[in-house]
C-alpha positions as CSV (number, residue, x, y, z in Angstrom):
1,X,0.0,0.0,0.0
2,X,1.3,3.7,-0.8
3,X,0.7,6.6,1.1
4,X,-1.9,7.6,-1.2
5,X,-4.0,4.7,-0.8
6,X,-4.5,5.0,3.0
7,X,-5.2,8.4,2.3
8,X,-8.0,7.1,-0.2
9,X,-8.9,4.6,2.6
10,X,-9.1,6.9,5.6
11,X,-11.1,9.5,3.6
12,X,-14.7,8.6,3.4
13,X,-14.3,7.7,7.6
14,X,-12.7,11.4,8.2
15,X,-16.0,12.8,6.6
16,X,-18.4,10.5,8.2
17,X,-16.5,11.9,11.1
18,X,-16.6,16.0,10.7
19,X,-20.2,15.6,9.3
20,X,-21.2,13.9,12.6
21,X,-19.4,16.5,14.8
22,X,-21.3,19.1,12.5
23,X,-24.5,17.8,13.7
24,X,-23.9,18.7,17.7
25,X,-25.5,22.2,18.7
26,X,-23.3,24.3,21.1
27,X,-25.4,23.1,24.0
28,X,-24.6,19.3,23.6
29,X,-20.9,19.9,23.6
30,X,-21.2,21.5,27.0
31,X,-24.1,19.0,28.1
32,X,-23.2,15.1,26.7
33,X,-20.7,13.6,29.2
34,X,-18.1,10.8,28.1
35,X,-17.5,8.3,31.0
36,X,-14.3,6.6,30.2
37,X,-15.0,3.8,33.6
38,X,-11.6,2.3,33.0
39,X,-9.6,5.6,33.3
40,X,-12.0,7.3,35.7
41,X,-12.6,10.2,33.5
42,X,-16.0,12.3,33.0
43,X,-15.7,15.0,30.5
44,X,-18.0,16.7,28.5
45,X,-18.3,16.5,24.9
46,X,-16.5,19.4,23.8
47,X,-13.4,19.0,25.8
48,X,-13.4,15.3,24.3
49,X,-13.6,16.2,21.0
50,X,-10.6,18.8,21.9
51,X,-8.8,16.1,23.3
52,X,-9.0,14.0,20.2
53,X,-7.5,16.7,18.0
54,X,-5.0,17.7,20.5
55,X,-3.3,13.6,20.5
56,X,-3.5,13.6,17.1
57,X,-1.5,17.1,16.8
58,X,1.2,15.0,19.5
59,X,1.4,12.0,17.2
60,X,1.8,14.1,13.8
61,X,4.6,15.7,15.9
62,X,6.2,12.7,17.1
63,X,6.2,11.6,13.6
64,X,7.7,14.6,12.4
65,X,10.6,14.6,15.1
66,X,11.5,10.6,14.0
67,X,11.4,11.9,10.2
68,X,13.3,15.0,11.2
69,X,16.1,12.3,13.3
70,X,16.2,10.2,9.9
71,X,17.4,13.2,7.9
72,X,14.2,12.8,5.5
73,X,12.2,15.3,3.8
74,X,8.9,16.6,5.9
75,X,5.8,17.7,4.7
76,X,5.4,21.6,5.6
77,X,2.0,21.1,7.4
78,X,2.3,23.4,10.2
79,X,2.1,26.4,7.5
């Protein structure tokens, strides 16, 4: 697989995903709680959803750093 066919993959699951977020007034970020039992953590939607983009960013980081180590070429995507 090339990195253009994961992109193709991922794709129709990254819109499913930002046209579902799209549908959640301002009211249920601040009002639907996420119970995560196994870590102990209650947090309302928005802050989630933050969350979520927030380890992403880390990972796309930490990806960049290990590409940066190798000497290869990075994407400019912070621009």
């Amino acid at each position: 697989m090339s990195i253009s066919d994961e992109i193709e993959f991922a794709q129709p699951f990254r819109r499913e995903f930002l046209d579902y977020v799209q549908t959640f007034s301002v009211d249920d970020l601040s009002r639907i709680t996420i119970t995560r039992t196994e870590l102990g953590q209650v947090k309302n939607l928005g802050d989630y959803l933050l969350r979520v983009a927030y380890h992403e960013a880390v990972h796309s980081g930490q990806f960049l750093s290990y590409l940066r180590t190798l000497n290869i070429a990075r994407p400019q995507i912070w621009d």
